[in-house]
C-alpha positions as CSV (number, residue, x, y, z in Angstrom):
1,X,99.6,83.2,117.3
2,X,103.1,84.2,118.2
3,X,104.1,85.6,122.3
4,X,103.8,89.1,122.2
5,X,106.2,90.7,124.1
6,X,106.7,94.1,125.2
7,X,109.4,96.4,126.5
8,X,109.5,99.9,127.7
9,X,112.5,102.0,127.8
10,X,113.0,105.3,130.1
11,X,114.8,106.5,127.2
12,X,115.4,106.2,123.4
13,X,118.6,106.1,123.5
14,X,118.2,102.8,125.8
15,X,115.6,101.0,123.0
16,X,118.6,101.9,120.4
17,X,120.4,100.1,122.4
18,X,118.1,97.1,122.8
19,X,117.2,97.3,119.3
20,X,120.2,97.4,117.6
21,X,121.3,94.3,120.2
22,X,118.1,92.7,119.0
23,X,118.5,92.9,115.1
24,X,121.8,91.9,115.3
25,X,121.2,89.0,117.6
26,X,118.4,87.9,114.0
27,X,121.2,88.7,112.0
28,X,124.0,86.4,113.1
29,X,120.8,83.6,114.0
30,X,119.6,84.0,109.9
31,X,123.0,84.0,108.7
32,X,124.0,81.0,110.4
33,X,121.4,79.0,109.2
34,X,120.2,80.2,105.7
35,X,123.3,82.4,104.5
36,X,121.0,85.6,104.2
37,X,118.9,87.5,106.4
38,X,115.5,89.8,104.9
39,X,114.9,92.7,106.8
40,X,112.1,94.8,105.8
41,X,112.2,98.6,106.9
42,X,109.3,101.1,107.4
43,X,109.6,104.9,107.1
44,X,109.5,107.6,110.3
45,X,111.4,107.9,112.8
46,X,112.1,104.0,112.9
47,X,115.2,104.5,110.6
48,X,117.0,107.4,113.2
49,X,116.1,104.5,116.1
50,X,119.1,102.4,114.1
51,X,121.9,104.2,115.1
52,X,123.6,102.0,117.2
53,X,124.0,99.6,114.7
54,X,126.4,102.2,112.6
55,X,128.6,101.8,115.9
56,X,131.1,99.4,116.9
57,X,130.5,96.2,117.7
58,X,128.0,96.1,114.9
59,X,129.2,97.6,112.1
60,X,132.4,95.7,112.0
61,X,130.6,91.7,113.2
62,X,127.9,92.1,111.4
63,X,127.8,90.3,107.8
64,X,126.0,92.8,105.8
65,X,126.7,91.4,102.6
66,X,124.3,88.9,103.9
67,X,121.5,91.3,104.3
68,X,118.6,92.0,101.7
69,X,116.2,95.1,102.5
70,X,113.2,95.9,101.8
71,X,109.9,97.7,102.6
72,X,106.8,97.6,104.3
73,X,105.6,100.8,102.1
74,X,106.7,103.2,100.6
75,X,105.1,106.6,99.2
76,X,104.5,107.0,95.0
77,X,107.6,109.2,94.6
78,X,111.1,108.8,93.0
79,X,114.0,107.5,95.3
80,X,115.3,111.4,95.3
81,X,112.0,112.5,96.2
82,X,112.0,113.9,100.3
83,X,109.0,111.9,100.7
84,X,110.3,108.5,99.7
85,X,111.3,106.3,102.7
86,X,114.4,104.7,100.5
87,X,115.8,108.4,100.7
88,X,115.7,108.5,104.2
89,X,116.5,104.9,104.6
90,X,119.9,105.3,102.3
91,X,120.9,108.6,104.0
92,X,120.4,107.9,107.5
93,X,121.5,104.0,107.2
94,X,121.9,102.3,104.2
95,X,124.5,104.4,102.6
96,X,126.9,103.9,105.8
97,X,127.0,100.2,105.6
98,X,128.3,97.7,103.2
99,X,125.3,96.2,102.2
100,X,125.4,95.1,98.1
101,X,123.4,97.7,96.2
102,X,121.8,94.4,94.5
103,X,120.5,93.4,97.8
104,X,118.3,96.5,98.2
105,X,115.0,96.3,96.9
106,X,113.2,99.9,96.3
107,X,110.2,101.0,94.5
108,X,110.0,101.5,90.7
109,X,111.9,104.6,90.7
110,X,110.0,105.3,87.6
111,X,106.7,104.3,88.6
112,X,107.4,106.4,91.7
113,X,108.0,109.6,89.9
114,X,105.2,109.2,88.0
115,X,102.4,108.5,90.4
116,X,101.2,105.1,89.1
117,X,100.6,103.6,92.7
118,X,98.5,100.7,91.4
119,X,101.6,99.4,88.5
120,X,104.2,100.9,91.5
121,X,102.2,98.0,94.1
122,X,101.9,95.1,91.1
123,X,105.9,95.2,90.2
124,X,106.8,95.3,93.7
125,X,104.9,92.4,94.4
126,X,106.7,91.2,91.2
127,X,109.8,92.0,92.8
128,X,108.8,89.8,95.5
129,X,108.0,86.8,94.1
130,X,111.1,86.5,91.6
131,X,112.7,86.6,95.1
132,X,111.1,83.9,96.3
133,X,112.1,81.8,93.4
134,X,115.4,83.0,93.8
135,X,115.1,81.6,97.3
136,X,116.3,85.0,99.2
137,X,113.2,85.0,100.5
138,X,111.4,82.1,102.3
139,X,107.9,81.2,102.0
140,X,105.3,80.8,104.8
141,X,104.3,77.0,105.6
142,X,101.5,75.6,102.9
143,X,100.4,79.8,102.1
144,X,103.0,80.6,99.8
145,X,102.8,84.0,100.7
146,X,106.6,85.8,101.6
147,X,107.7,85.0,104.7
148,X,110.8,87.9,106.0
149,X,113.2,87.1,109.0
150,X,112.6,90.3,110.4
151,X,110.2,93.6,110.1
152,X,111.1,96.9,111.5
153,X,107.4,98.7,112.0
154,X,106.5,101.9,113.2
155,X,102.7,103.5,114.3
156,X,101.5,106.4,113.8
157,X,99.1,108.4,116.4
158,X,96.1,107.0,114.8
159,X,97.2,103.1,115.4
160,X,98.1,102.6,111.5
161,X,101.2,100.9,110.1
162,X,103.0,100.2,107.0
163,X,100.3,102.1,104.9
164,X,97.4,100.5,106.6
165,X,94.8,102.9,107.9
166,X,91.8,102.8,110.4
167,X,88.5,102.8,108.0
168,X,90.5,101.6,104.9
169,X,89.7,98.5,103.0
170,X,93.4,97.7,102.1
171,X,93.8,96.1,105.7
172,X,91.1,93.6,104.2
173,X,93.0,92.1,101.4
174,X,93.5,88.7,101.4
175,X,95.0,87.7,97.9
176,X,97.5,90.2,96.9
177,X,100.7,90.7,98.6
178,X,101.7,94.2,98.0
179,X,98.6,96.8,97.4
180,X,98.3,100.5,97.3
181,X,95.9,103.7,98.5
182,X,95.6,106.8,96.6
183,X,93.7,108.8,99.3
184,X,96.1,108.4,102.5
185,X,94.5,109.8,104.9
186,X,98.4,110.9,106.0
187,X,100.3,112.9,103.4
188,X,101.2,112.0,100.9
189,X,98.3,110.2,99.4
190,X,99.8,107.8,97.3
191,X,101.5,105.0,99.0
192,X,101.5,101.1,98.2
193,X,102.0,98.5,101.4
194,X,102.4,94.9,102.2
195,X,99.0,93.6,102.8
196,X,98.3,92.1,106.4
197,X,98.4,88.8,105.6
198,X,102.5,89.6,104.2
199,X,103.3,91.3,107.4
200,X,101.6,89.0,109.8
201,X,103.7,85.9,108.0
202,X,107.1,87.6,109.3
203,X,109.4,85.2,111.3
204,X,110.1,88.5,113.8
205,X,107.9,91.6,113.8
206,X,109.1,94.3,115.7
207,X,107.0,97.6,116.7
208,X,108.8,100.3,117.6
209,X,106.9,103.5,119.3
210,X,108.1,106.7,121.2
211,X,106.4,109.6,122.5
212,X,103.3,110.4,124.3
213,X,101.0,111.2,121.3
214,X,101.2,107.7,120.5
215,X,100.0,106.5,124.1
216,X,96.4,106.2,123.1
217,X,97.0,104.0,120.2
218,X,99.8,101.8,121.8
219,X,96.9,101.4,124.8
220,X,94.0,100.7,122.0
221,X,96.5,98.3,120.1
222,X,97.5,96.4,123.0
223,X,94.4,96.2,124.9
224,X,92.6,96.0,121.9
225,X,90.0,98.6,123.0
226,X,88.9,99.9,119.4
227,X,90.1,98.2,116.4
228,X,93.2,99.6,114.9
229,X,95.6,98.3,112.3
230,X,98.5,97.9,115.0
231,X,96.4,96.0,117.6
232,X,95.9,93.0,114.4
233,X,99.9,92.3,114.4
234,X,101.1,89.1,114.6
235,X,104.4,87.2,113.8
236,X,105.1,83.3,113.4
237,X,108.1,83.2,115.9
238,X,107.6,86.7,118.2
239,X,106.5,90.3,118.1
240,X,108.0,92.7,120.4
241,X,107.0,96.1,121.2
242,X,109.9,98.3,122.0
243,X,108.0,101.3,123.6
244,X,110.1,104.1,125.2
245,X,108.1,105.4,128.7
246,X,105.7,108.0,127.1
247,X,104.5,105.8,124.6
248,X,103.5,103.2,127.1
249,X,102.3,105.9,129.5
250,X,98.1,104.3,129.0
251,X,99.3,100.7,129.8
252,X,97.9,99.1,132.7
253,X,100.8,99.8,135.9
254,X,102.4,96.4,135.7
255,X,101.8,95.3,132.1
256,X,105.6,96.0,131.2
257,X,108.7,96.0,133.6
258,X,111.0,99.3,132.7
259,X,114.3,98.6,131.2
């Protein structure tokens, strides 16, 4: 298992800081030696988090034409849709840098609009695999599942991510990269997710969490006190929690040095 390391912040504005330093550190690392970099994005606040990298130095070093995005989940809805994370991913970021529109990898928009979460989840998976064979994205060792460069991750109060809930059996799948949920316990209720086994392939996952309603499940994910779909995340290189103060406020004293 890949060094999980863990970083608390007095502020947000200080784990911008580190984050943005951080992805863009992956960035010119994966462009260097493949030509491209995956990123894959989750929804929530973890999109306003990217700020500083709309600011100089980043936005004029890094190569953004090298970048292909994607997403951990994303709720059955059309791309115009306020629920959709592309929407709030292409107004808040995506629409401010020059990455190729061809390099951004949504849900059906039609699918979305419609509601069909289970034909939504097979044609992103779809989606996924011609990108494998188009060699954008790399595969993990023997598996052959995806393997991304980086993942962007968020948790909600309740210790889930991407669209992987406590007491749901999608956190179980073994075979299927991308699959869906149609009761969400989190509205709204149609949503489809990379499976476990996808996120846990990742070169880099990062989990970002602020605030103090998310103590509980940062301490029950870290300490692994109850079983929640956070505390199973793993990476093949590294997995750092960025955690500003109130979100690590139910670590052990000592576990984390503030930055």
């Amino acid at each position: 298992m890949a060094p999980v390391k863990r970083r608390v912040f007095k502020t947000k504005k200080e784990m911008a800081v580190e984050l943005a330093k951080y992805t863009a550190d992956l960035s010119s690392k994966f462009c260097k030696e493949r030509g491209i970099f995956t990123v894959v994005f989750s929804g929530g606040d973890l999109i306003s988090w990217l700020w500083k990298l709309l600011e100089p130095p980043y936005i004029d070093s890094i190569e953004w034409s090298k970048w292909h995005i994607f997403w951990v989940d994303e709720r059955v809805c059309g791309w115009d849709d306020a629920d959709s994370n592309y929407k709030l991913a292409y107004d808040e970021f995506l629409s401010k840098v020059p990455i190729p529109a061809e390099n951004i990898y949504a849900i059906d928009n039609g699918l979305g609009a419609e509601g069909n979460a289970e034909l939504a989840a097979e044609r992103y998976e779809e989606c996924l695999k011609d990108k494998v064979n188009q060699n954008i994205i790399r595969t993990y060792k023997s598996s052959g599942f995806p393997q991304f460069d980086l993942q962007l991750l968020g948790m909600g109060p309740d210790g889930h991510m991407a669209s992987l809930f406590p007491g749901h059996d999608q956190i179980n799948e073994k075979v299927k990269w991308v699959t869906y949920i149609t009761d969400s316990p989190k509205p709204p209720s149609k949503r489809i997710t990379f499976t476990l086994t996808v996120i846990n392939c990742a070169s880099y996952n990062v989990m970002a969490v602020c605030d103090k309603e998310q103590a509980d499940s940062v301490e029950a994910a870290l300490n692994h006190t109850k079983d929640v779909p956070a505390g199973r995340l793993t990476a093949d290189d590294e997995v750092v929690w960025f955690l500003d103060q109130a979100a690590a406020s139910k670590l052990p004293h000592g576990w984390c040095s503030i930055l």
